[in-house]
C-alpha positions as CSV (number, residue, x, y, z in Angstrom):
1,X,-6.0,-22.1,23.3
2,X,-9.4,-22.8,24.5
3,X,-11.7,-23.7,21.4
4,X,-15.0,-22.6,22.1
5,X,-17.2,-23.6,19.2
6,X,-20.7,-25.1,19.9
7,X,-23.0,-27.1,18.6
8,X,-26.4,-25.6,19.8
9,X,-30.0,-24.8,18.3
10,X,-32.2,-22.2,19.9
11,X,-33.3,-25.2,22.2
12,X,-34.5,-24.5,25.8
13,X,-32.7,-27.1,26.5
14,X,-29.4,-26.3,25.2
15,X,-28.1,-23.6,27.4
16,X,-26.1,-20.9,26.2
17,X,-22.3,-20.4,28.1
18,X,-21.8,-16.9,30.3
19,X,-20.0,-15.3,27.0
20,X,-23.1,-15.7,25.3
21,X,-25.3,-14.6,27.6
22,X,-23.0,-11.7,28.5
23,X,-23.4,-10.9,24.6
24,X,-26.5,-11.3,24.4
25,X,-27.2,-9.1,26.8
26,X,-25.1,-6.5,25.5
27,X,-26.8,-7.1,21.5
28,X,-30.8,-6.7,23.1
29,X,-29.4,-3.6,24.9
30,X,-27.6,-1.6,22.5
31,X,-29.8,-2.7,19.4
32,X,-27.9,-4.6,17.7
33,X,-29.9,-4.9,14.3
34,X,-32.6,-3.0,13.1
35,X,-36.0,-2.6,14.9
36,X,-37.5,-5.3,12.8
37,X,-34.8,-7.5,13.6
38,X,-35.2,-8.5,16.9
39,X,-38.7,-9.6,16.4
40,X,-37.7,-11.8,13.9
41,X,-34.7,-13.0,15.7
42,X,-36.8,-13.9,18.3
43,X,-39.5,-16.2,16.3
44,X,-37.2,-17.8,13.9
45,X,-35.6,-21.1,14.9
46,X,-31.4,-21.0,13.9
47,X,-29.7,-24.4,13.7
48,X,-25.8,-23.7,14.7
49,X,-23.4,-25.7,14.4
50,X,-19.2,-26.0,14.0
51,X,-18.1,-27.4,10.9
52,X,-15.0,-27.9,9.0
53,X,-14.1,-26.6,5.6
54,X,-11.5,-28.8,3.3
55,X,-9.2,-25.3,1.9
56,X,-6.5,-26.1,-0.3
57,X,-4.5,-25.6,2.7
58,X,-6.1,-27.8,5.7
59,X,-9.3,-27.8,7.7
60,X,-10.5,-24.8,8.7
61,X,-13.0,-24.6,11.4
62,X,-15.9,-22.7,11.5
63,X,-19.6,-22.0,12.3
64,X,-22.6,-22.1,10.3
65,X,-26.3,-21.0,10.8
66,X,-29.4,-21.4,9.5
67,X,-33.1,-21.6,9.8
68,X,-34.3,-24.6,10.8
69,X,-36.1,-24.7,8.0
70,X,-35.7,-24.6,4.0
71,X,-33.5,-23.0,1.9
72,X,-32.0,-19.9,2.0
73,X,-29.3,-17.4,0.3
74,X,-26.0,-18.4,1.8
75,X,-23.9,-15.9,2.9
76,X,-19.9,-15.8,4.2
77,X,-19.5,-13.7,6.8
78,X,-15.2,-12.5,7.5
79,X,-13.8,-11.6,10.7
80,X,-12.0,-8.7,11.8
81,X,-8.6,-9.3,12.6
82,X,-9.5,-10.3,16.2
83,X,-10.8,-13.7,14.2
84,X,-14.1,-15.5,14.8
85,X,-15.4,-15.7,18.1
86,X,-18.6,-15.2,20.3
87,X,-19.3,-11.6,18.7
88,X,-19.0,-13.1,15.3
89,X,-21.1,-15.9,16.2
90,X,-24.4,-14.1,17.2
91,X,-23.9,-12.0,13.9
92,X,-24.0,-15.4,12.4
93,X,-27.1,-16.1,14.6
94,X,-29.0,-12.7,14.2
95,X,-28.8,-13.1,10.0
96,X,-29.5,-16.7,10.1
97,X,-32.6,-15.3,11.7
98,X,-33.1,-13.0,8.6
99,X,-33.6,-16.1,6.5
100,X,-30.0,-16.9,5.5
101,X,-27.4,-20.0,5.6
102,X,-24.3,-18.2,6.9
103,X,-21.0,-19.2,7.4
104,X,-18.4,-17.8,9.4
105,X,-15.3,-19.5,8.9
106,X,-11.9,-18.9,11.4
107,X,-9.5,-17.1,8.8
108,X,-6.8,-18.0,10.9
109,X,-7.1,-21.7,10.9
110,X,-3.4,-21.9,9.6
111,X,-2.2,-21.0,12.5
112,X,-4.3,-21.9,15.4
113,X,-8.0,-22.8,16.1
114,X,-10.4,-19.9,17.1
115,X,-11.0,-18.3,19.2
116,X,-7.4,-16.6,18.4
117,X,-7.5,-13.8,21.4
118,X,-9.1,-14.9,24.9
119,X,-10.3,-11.2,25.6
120,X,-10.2,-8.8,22.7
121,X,-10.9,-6.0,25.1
122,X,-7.8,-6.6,26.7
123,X,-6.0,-6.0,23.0
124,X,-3.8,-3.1,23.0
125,X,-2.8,-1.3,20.2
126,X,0.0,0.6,21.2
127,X,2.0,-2.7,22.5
128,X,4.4,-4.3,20.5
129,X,3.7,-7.8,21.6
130,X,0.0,-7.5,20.7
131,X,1.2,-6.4,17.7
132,X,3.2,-9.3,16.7
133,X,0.5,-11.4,17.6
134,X,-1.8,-9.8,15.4
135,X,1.3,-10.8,12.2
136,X,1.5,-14.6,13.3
137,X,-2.1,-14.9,12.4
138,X,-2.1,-12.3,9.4
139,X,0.8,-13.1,7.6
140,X,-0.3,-16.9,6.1
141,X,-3.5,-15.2,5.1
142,X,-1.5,-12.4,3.2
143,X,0.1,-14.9,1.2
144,X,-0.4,-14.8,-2.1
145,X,-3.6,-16.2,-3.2
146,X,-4.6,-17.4,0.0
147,X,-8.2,-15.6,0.7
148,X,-8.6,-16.6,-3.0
149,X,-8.5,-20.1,-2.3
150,X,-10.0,-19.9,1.1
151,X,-13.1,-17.6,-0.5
152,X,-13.5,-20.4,-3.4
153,X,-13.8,-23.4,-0.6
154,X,-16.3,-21.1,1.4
155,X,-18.2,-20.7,-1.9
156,X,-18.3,-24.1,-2.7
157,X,-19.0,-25.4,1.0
158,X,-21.9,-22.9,1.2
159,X,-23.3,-24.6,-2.4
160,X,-23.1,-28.0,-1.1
161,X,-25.1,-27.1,1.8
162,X,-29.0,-28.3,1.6
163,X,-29.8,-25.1,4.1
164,X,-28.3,-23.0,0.8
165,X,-30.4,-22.3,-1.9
166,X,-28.0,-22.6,-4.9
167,X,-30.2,-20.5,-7.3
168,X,-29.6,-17.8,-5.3
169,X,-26.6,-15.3,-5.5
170,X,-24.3,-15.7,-2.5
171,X,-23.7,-12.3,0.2
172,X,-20.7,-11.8,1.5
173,X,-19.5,-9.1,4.2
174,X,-16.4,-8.2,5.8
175,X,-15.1,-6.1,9.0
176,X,-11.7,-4.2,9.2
177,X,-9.6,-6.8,7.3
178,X,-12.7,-8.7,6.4
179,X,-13.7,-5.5,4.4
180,X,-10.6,-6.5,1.3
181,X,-11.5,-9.9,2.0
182,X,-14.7,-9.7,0.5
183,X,-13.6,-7.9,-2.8
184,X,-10.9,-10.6,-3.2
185,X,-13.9,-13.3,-2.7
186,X,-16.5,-11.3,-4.9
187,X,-13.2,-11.3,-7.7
188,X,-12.6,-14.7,-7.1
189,X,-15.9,-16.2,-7.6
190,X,-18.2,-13.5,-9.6
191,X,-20.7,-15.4,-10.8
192,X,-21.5,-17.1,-7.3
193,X,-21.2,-13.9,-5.5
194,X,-23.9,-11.5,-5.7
195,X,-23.4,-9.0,-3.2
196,X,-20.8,-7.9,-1.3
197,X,-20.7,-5.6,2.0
198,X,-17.5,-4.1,3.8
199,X,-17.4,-2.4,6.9
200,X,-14.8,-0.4,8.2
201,X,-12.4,-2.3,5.7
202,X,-8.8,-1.6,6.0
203,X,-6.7,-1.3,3.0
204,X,-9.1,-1.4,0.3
205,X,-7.0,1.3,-1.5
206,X,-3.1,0.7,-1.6
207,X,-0.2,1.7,-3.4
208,X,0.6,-1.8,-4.1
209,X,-0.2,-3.6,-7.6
210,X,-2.5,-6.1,-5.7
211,X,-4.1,-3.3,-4.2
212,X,-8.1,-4.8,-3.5
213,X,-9.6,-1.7,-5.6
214,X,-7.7,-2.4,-8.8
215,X,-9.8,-5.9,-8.7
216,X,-13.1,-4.1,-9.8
217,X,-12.9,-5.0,-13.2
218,X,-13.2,-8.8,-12.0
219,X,-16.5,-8.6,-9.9
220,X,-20.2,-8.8,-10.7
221,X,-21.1,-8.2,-7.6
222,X,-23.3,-5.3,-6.0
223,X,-20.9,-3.6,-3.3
224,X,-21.2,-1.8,-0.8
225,X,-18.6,0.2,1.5
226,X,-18.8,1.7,4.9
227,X,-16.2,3.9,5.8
228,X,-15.2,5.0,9.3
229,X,-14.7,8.5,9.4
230,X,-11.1,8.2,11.4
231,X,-10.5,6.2,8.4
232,X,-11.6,8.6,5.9
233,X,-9.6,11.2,7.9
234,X,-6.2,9.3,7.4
235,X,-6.9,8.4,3.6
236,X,-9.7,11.0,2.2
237,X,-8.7,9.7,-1.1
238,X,-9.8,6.5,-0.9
239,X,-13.2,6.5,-1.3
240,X,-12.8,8.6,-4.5
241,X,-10.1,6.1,-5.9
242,X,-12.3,3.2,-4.7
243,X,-15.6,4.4,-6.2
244,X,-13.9,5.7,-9.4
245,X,-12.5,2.4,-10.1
246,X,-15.9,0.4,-9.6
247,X,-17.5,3.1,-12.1
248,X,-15.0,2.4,-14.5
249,X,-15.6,-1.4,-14.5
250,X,-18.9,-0.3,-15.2
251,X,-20.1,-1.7,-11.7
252,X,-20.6,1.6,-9.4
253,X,-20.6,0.6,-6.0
254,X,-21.6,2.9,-3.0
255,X,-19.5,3.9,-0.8
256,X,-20.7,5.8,2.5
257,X,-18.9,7.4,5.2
258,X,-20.7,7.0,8.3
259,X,-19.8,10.7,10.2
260,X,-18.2,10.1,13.6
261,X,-17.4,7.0,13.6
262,X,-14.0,5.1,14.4
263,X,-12.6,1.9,12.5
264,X,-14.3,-0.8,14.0
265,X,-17.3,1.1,15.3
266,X,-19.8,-2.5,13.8
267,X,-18.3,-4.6,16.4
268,X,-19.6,-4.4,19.9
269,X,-16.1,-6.5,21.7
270,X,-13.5,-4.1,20.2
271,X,-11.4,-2.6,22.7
272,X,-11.3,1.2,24.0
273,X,-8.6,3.5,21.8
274,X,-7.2,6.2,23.3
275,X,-9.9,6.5,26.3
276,X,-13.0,6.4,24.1
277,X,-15.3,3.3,22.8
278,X,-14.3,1.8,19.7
279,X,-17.8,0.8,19.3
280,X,-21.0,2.9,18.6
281,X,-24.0,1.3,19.2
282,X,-26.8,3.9,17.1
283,X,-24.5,3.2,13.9
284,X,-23.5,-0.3,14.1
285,X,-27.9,-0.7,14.3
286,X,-27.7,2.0,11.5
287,X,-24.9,-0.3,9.4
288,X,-26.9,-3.5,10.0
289,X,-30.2,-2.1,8.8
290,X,-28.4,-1.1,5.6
291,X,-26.8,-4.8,5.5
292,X,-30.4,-6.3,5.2
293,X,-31.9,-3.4,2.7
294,X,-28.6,-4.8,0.6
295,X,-29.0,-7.8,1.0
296,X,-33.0,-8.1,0.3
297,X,-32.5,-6.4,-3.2
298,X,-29.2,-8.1,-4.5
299,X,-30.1,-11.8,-3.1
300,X,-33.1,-12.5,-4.2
């Protein structure tokens, strides 16, 4: 596939592709980030630019931002399981604006450069082949101890950076599968990881002995956890098991249930289910407000 990684600044003189400006579009008109945001978007110069990231297991590729300026908080930002791609990018962007280094690695980079999918809106659920697709990227992830390696070379990459302020705590924040990603990356380096923000995470809570929950004990980190509320309809345990188990560890995390909402309502590409929008535009702005608040008392 089509690799379609750039190397830009926010440069008249760079121009952005038709994806971009298509997103961009689509991020000034549904209010992406919070009302303060876009101001600051707007007068803050971001340097981005693709990189590579030496993982225990290859080169992955991915994209980092920052201010063109000094040194900032770094932050790692995971995917859903649609992989990085122009969506992901301008998150990148817009909190590269907010005065932090981000990175936003491809999680699939095992299997295939990113972007993964040509058209995520064309994704459907309810076919098998999709589906399988979907496993051929997963499954080398779900190895064991995969993200744990991957999240320690992100860590490190991040702290090597001169953009990255190494004083500072590292953020992290995931969407859909990103969301046990980030426990698993908060676990595997607590005292690096300061802060950690899921959204819409899928499989937090499991059965299973690996089950991301049962990691608590292991983290330092602030956390934070936005449920969908289809989500909380399927599993209206979880967030009791999930919050129960970060008191324990005597680390209580918040965990929020944002009414209304479907799993994946952040991200602004995700497909239609069932004849309605995935996406909700008042409490994605409403989610990425929060992610700053967080972010402004936990990184500092």
């Amino acid at each position: 596939m089509k690799h379609d990684d750039h190397n830009d600044s926010q440069d008249p003189n760079s121009p952005l592709d038709a994806s971009r400006r298509d997103f961009l579009a689509l991020a000034v008109g549904v209010g992406l980030g919070a009302a303060g945001g876009a101001a600051s978007a707007a007068g803050t110069p971001v340097i981005a630019r693709d990189v590579v990231v030496k993982t225990p297991d290859g080169n992955c590729d991915a994209a980092f931002f920052h201010p063109a300026a000094g040194a900032h908080p770094g932050v790692l930002i995971w995917t859903d399981v649609f992989g990085l791609r122009p969506v992901f990018r301008e998150f990148g962007r817009r909190l590269a604006a907010e005065g932090y280094a981000v990175l936003v690695p491809n999680p699939f980079y095992r299997t295939a450069p990113a972007p993964v999918f040509d058209d995520v809106s064309k994704f459907e659920f309810d076919n098998p082949a999709d589906r399988a697709k979907l496993q051929q990227f997963t499954a080398p992830l779900n190895a064991p101890g995969a993200a744990q390696s991957d999240a320690k070379a992100y860590v490190a990459y991040l702290d090597a950076q001169s953009q990255v302020n190494a004083a500072k705590k590292i953020g992290t924040q995931g969407y859909c599968m990103g969301g046990p990603l980030v426990v698993k990356t908060a676990a595997a380096a607590p005292e690096r990881v300061g802060a950690g923000a899921s959204f819409h995470g899928g499989g937090l809570v499991t059965d299973k002995p690996d089950s991301p929950h049962l990691l608590a004990p292991r983290i330092k980190a602030k956390m934070y956890f936005a449920i969908a509320a289809s989500d909380d309809q399927h599993q209206p345990t979880a967030k009791t098991t999930l919050r129960d188990a970060f008191i324990a560890a005597g680390n209580p995390a918040e965990v929020e249930v944002y009414a209304d909402t479907q799993h994946g309502w952040c991200v602004p590409d995700m497909p239609v289910q069932n004849g309605k929008p995935i996406y909700d535009p008042a409490d994605a702005a409403r989610a990425w407000t929060k992610l700053l608040a967080f972010y402004g008392t936990t990184l500092t």
